[in-house]
C-alpha positions in Angstrom: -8.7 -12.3 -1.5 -8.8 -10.5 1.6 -10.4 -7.1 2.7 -9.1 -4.9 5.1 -10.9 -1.8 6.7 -10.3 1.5 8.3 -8.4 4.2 8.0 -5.7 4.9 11.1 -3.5 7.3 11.9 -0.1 6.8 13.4 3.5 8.4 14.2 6.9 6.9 13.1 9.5 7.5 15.5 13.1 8.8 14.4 14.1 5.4 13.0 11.0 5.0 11.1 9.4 2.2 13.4 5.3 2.7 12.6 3.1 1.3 15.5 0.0 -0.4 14.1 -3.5 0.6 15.7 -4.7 -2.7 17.5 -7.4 -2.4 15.3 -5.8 -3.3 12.2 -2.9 -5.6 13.9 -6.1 -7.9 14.6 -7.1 -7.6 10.8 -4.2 -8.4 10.2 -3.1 -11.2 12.8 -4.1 -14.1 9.9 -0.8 -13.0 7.6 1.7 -12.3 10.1 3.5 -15.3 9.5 3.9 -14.6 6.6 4.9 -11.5 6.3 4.4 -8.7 4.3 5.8 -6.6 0.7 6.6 -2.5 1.1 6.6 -0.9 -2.3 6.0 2.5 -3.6 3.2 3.1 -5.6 2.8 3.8 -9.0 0.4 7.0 -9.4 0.6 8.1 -5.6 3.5 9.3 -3.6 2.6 7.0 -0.6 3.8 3.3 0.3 1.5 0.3 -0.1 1.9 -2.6 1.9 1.0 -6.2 0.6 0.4 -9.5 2.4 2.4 -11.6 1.2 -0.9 -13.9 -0.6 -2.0 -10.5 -2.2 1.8 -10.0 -3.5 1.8 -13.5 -4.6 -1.1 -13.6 -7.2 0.1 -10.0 -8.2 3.7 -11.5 -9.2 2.0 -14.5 -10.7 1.0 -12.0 -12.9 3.5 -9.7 -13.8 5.9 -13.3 -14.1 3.4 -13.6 -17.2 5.0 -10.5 -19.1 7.7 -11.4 -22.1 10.3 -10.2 -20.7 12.4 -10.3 -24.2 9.5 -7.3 -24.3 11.5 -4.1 -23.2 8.8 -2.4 -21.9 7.8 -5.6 -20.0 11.3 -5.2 -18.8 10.9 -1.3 -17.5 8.2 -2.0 -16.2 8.9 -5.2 -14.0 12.3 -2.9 -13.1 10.2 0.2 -12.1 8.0 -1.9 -10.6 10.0 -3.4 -8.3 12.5 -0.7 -7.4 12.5 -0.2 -4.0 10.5 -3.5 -2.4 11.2 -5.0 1.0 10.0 -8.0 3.0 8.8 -6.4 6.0 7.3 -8.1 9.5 6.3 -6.4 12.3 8.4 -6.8 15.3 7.4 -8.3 18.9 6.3 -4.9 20.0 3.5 -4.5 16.6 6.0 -2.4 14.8 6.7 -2.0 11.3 9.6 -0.6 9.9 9.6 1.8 7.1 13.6 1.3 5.2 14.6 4.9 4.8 14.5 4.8 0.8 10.6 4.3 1.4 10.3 6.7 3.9 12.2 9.6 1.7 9.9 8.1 -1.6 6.3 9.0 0.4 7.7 11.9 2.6 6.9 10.4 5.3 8.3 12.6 8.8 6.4 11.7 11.8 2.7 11.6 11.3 1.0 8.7 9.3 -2.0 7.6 7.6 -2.8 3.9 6.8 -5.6 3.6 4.7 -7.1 0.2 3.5 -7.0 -0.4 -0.4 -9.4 -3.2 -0.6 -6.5 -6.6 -0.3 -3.6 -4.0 0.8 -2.8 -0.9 3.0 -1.6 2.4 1.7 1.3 4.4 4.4 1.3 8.2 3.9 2.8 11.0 5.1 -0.6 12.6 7.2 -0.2 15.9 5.1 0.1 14.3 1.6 -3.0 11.9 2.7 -5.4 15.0 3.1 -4.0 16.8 0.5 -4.5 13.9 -1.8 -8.2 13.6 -0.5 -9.0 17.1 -0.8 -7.8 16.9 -4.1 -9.9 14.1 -5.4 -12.8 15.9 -3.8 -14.4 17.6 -6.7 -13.7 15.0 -9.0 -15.3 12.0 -7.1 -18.7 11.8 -8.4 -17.5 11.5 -11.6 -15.2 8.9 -11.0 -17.1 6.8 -9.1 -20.0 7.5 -12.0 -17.3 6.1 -14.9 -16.1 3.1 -12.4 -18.7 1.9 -11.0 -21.7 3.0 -13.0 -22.1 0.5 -15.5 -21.8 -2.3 -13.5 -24.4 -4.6 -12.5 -25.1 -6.7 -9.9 -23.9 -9.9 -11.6 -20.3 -8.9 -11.8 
């Protein structure tokens, strides 16, 4: 499992190309050759990107669901509406395919924020709204997450 750190801000130009700070292209220099998964998210409106190792293990999971289950089956469809293989091109870009970009708002101004093994891509303006949002409710989510754990797990 990997860890990536740091928040960064960024611009996409008019066809969506995303420069990555150096910064985090060096973080990430180990999985370019691999490549990468763009998805939406689930709860956020905001793109998350995935290594492709992290989106490995993730599919070896959801390739464990019956799928003769029908929510099993909505889910693995929802899931996976929308994903693209992505690399970054020789210049350190990464494109955003316009059905992502219209999913997470995303205009001009960006936020990439690590998520532990992968990277959140927001519209700037959703990011701080989203933040501000959580604000007041932090402390007691980090209370009910994190609080009862110990230092063995």
């Amino acid at each position: 499992m990997i860890n990536i750190i740091g928040t960064y801000e960024g611009k996409a130009d008019a066809k969506g190309r995303l420069l990555l700070s150096g910064a985090l292209k060096k973080q990430l220099l180990p999985m370019l050759q691999d490549g990468f998964v763009l998805k939406r998210s689930v709860f956020q409106p905001c793109l998350e990107l995935y290594p492709m190792a992290e989106w490995n293990v993730l599919m070896s999971q959801v390739n464990k669901l019956n799928r003769f289950v029908k929510k099993n089956n909505d889910f693995i469809r929802r899931f996976t509406a929308g994903v693209k293989i992505v690399e970054l091109d020789a210049s350190g870009r990464l494109l955003i395919p316009k059905d992502l970009q219209t999913f997470a708002g995303i205009s001009k101004d960006v936020v990439l924020s690590s998520a532990v093994n992968i990277i959140e891509i927001w519209d700037k303006e959703n990011y701080e709204r989203a933040i501000d949002d959580a604000t007041d409710e932090f402390a007691d989510l980090a209370e009910e997450v994190m609080g009862n754990m110990t230092n063995d797990e």
